[in-house]
Every structure is written in structure tokens, then in C-alpha cells.
MDTraj code that builds the backbone (N, CA, C; nanometers):
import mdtraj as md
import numpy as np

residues = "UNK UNK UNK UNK UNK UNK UNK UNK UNK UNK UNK UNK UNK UNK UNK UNK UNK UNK UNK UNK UNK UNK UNK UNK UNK UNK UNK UNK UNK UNK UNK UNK UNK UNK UNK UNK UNK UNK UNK UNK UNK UNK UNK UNK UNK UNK UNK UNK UNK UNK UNK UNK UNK UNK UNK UNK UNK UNK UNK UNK UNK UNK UNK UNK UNK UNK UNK UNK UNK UNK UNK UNK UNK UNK UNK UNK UNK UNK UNK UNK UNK UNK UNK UNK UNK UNK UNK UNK UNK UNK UNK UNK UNK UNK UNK UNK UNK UNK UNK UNK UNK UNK UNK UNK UNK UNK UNK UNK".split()
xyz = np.array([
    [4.9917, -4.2476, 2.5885],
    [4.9600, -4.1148, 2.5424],
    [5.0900, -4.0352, 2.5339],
    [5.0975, -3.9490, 2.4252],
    [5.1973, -3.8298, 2.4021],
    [5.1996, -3.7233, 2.4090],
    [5.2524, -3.6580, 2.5281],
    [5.2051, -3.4945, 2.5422],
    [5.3317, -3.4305, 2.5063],
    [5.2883, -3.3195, 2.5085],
    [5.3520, -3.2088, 2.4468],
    [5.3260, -3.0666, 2.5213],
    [5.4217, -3.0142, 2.6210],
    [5.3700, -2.9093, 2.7127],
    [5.2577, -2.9194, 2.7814],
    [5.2344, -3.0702, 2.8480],
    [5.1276, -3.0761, 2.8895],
    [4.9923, -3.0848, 2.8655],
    [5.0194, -3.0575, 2.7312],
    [4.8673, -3.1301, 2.6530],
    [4.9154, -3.2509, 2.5578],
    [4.7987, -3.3309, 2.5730],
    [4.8119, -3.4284, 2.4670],
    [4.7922, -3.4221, 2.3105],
    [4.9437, -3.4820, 2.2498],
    [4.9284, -3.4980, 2.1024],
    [4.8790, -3.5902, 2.0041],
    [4.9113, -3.7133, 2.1162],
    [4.8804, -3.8592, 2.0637],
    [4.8707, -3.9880, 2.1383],
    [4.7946, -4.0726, 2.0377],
    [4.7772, -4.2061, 2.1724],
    [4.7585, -4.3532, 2.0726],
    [4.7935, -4.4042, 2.0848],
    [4.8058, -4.5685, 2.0740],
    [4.7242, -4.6148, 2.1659],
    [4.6548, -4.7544, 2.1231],
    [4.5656, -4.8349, 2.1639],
    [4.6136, -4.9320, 2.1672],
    [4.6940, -5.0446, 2.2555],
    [4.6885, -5.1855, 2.2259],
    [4.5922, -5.2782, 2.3104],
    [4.5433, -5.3624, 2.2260],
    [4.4476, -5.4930, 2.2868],
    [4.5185, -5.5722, 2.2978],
    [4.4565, -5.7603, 2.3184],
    [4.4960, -5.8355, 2.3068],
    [4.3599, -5.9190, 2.2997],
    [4.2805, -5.8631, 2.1476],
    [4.2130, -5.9650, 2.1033],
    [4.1999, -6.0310, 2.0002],
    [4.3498, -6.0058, 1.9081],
    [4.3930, -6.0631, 1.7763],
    [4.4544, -6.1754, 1.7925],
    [4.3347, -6.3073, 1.8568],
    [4.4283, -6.4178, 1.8219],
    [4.4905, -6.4560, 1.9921],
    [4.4724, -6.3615, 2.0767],
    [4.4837, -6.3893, 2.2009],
    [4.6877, -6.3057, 2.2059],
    [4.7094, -6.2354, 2.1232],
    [4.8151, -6.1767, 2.0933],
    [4.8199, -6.0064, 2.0806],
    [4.9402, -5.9321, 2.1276],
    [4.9085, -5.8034, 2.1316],
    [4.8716, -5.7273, 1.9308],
    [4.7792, -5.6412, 1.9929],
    [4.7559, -5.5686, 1.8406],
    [4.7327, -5.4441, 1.8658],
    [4.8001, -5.3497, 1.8109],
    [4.8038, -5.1985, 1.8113],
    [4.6936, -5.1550, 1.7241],
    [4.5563, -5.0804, 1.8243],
    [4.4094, -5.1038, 1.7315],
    [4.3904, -4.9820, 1.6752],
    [4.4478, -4.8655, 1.7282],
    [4.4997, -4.7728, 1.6767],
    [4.6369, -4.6698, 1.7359],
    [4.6195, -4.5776, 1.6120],
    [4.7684, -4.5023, 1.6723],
    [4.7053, -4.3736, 1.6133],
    [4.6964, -4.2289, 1.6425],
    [4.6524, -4.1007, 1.6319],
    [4.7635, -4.0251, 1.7074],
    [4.7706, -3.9121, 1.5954],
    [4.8631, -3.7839, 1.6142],
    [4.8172, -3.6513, 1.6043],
    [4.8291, -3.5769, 1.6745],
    [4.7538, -3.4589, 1.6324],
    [4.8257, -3.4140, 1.5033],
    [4.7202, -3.3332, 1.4098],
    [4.8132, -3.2954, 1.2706],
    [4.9032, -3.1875, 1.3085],
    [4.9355, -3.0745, 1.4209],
    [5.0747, -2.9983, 1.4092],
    [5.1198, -3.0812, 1.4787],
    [5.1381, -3.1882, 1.5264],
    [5.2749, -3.2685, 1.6020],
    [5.3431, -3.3583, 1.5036],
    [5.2525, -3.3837, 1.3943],
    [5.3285, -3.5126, 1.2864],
    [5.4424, -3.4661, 1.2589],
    [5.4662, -3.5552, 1.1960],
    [5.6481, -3.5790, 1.1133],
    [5.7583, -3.5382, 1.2449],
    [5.7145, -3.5291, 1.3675],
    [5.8186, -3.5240, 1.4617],
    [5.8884, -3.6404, 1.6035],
    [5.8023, -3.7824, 1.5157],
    [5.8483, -3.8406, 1.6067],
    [5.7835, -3.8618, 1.7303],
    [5.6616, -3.8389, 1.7340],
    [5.5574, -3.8823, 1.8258],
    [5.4888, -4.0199, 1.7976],
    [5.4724, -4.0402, 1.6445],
    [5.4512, -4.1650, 1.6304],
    [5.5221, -4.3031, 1.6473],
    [5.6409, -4.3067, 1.6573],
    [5.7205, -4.3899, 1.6803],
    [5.7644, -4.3783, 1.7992],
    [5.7520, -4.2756, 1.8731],
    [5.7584, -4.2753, 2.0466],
    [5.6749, -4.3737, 2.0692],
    [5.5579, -4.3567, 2.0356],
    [5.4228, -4.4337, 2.0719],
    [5.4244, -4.5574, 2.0335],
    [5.4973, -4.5932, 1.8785],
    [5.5039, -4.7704, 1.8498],
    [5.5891, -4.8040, 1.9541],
    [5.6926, -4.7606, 1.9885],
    [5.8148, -4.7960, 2.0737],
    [5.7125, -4.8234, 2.2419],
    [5.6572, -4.7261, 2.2842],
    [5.5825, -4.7422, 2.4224],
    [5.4859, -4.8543, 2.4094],
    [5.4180, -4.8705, 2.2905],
    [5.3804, -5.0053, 2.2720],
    [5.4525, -5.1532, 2.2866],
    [5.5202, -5.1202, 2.1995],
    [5.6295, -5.2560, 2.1843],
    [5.6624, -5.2653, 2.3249],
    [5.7067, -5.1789, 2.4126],
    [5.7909, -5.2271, 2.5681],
    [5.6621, -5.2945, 2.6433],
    [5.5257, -5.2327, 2.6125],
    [5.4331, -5.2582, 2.7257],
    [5.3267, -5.4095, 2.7092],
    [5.3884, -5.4446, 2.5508],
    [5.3132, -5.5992, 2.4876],
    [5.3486, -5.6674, 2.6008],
    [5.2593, -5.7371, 2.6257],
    [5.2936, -5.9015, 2.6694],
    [5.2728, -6.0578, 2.6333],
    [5.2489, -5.9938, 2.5080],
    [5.2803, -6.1447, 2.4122],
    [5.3959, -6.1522, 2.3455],
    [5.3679, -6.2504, 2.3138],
    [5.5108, -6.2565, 2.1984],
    [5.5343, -6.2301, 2.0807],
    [5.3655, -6.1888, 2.0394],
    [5.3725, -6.1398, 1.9274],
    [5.3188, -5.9788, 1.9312],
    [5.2630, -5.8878, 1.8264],
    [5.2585, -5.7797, 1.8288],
    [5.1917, -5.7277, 1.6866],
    [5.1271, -5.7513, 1.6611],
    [5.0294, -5.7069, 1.5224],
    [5.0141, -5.5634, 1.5020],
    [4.9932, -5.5256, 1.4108],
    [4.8873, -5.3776, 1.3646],
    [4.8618, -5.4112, 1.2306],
    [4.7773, -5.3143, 1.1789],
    [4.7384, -5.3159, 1.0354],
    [4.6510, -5.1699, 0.9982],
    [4.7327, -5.1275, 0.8660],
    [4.7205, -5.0160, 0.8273],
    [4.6311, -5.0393, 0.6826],
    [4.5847, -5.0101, 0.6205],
    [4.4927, -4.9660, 0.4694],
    [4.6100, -4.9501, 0.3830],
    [4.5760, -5.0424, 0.2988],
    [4.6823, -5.0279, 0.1626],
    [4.6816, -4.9021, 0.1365],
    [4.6107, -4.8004, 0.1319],
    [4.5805, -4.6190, 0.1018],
    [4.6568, -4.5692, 0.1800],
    [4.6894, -4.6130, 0.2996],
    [4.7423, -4.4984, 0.4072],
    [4.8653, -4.5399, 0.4512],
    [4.9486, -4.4893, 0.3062],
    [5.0807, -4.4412, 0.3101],
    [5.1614, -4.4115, 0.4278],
    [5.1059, -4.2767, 0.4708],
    [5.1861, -4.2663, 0.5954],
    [5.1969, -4.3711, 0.7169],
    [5.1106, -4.4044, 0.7460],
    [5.1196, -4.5228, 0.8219],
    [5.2036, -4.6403, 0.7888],
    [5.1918, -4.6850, 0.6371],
    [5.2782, -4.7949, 0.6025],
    [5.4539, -4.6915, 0.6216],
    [5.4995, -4.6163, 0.5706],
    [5.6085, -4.5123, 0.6315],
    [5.6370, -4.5451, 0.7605],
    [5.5868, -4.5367, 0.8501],
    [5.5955, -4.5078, 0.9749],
    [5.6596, -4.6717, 1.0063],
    [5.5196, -4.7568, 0.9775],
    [5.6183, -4.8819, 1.0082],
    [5.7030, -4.9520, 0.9424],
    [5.7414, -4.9070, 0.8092],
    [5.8589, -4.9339, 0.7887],
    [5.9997, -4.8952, 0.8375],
    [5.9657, -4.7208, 0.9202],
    [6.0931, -4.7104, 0.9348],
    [6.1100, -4.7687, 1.1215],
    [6.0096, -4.8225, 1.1634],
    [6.0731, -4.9213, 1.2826],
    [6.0663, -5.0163, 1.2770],
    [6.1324, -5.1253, 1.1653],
    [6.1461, -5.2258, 1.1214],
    [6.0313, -5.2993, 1.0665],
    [5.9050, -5.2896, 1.1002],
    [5.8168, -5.3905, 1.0499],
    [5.7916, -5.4191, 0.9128],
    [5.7414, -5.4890, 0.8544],
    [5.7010, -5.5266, 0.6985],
    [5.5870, -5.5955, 0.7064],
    [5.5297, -5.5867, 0.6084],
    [5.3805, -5.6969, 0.5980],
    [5.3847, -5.8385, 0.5948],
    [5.3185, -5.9052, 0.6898],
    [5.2899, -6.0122, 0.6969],
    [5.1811, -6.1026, 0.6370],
    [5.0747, -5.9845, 0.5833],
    [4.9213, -6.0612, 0.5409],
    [4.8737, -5.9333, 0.4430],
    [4.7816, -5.9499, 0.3886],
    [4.6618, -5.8809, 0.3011],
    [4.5440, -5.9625, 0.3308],
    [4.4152, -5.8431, 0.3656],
    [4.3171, -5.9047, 0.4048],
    [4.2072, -5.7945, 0.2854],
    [4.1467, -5.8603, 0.2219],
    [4.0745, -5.8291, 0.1569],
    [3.9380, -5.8062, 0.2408],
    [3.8402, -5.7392, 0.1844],
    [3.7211, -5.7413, 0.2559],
    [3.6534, -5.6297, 0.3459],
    [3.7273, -5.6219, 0.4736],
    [3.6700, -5.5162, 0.5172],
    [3.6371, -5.3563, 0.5222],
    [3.7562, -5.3252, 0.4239],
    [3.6750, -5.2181, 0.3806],
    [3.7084, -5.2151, 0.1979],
    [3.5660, -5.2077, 0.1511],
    [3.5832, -5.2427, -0.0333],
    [3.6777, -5.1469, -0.0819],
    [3.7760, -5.2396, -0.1422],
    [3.8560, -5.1878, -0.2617],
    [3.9737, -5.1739, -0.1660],
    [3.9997, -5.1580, -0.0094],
    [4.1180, -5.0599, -0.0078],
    [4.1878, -5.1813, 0.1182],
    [4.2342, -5.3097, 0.0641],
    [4.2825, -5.4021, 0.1254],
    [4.3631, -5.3392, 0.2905],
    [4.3719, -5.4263, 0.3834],
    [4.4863, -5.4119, 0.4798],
    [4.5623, -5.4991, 0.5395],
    [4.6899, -5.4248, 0.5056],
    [4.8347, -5.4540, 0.5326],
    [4.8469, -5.5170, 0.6910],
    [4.8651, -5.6307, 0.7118],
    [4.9436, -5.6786, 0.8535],
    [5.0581, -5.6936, 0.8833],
    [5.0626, -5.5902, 0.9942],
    [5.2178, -5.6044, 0.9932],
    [5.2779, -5.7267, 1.1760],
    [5.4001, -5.7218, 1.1408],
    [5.4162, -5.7845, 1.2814],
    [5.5608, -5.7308, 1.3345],
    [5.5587, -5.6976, 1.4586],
    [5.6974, -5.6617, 1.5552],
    [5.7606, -5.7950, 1.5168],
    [5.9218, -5.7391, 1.5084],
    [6.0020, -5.8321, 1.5403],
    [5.9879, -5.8925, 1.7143],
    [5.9704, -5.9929, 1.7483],
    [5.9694, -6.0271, 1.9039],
    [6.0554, -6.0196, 2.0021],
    [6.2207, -5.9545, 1.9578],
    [6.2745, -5.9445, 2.0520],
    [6.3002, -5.7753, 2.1239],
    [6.2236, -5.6961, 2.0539],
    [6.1327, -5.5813, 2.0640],
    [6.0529, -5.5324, 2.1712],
    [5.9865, -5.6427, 2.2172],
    [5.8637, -5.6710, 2.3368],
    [5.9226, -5.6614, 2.3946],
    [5.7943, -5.5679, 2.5291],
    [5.8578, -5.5770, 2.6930],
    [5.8743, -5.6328, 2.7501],
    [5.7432, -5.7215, 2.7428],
    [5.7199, -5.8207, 2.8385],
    [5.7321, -5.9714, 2.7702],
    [5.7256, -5.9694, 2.6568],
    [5.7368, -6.2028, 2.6559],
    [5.8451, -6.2146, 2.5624],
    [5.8894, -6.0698, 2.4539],
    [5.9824, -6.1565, 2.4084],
    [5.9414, -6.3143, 2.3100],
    [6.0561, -6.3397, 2.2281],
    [6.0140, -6.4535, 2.1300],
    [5.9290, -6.5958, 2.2057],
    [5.9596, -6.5901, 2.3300],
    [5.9647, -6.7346, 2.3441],
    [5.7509, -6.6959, 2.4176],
    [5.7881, -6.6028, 2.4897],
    [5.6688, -6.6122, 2.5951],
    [5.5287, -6.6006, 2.5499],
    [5.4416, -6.5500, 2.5898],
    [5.3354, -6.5589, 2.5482],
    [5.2014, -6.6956, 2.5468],
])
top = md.Topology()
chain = top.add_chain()
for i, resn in enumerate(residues, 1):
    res = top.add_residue(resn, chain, resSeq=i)
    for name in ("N", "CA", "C"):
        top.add_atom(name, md.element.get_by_symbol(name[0]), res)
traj = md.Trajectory(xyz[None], top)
């Protein structure tokens, strides 16, 4: 979670039921905190706290900002999954692995 004077702005979700690998299931910002870097606080607090070796998310071909966001902390798409929601495909992305807190390339 991301606070801001003591109240919260934002929060990331990671599981580990994609595959038995970490996946960021969501990420939420409050709308006056955006564009300041709360969201990438939060990929970053993710990435340290994975303990796989790998690290998934996936954003909606539509939602721009999100694809933004993880482009500018290195990630790129790994997959297109058609299907679950009609017409508006989603983007998989993956952490580089030497990123992770806990396993790093090899572990997991």
C-alpha cells in the first residue's frame, strides 16, 4: 500500500496463482495521486517482495496508461490472450528476474 500523509493512495496485489509464479493481480491509484510516481513505487515494492523467479501482470490492450507505466520500468509484452474480455485482448507482461527480491533468475 501507498500512503500519502497518512492516508492511503494506492495498492498492488500480488498472488502466486499464475502458473505457481508471482503475478501482480492488480495495481490502483487514487486519481489526484496519478502521474506522480506512486505507481511505480508500488511495481518496484512488488518486484522486491516476489518470490519466484518469475513475475507476470497483464494490462487490456485499451489501457494505455497501464501499458505506459510498464514500459517505463522496463517490462514489454510477452503474450496476447484473446478471449476474456470481447474485443479488448490482454497484454502479458514479465519482470526482468534479476529485479526480484526474493528468487531472482535462478530460484523459484
Amino acid at each position: 500500500m501507498a500512503e500519502e500523509s497518512s492516508a492511503p493512495v494506492g495498492y498492488g496485489v500480488l498472488e502466486y496463482t499464475f502458473f505457481e509464479q508471482g503475478f501482480l493481480t492488480l495495481l490502483t491509484v487514487a486519481p489526484h495521486a496519478r502521474r506522480r510516481g506512486v505507481a511505480t513505487r508500488l511495481v518496484e515494492a512488488v518486484e522486491a517482495a516476489c518470490t519466484t523467479a518469475k513475475l507476470f501482470t497483464s494490462t487490456n490492450v485499451s489501457n494505455h496508461p497501464m501499458q505506459r507505466l510498464l514500459h517505463g520500468v522496463g517490462r514489454h509484452p510477452v503474450g496476447l490472450v484473446h478471449g476474456p474480455d470481447e474485443g479488448d485482448p490482454g497484454l502479458f507482461h514479465l519482470c526482468p528476474g534479476a529485479r526480484l527480491g526474493g528468487a531472482g533468475p535462478a530460484g523459484g
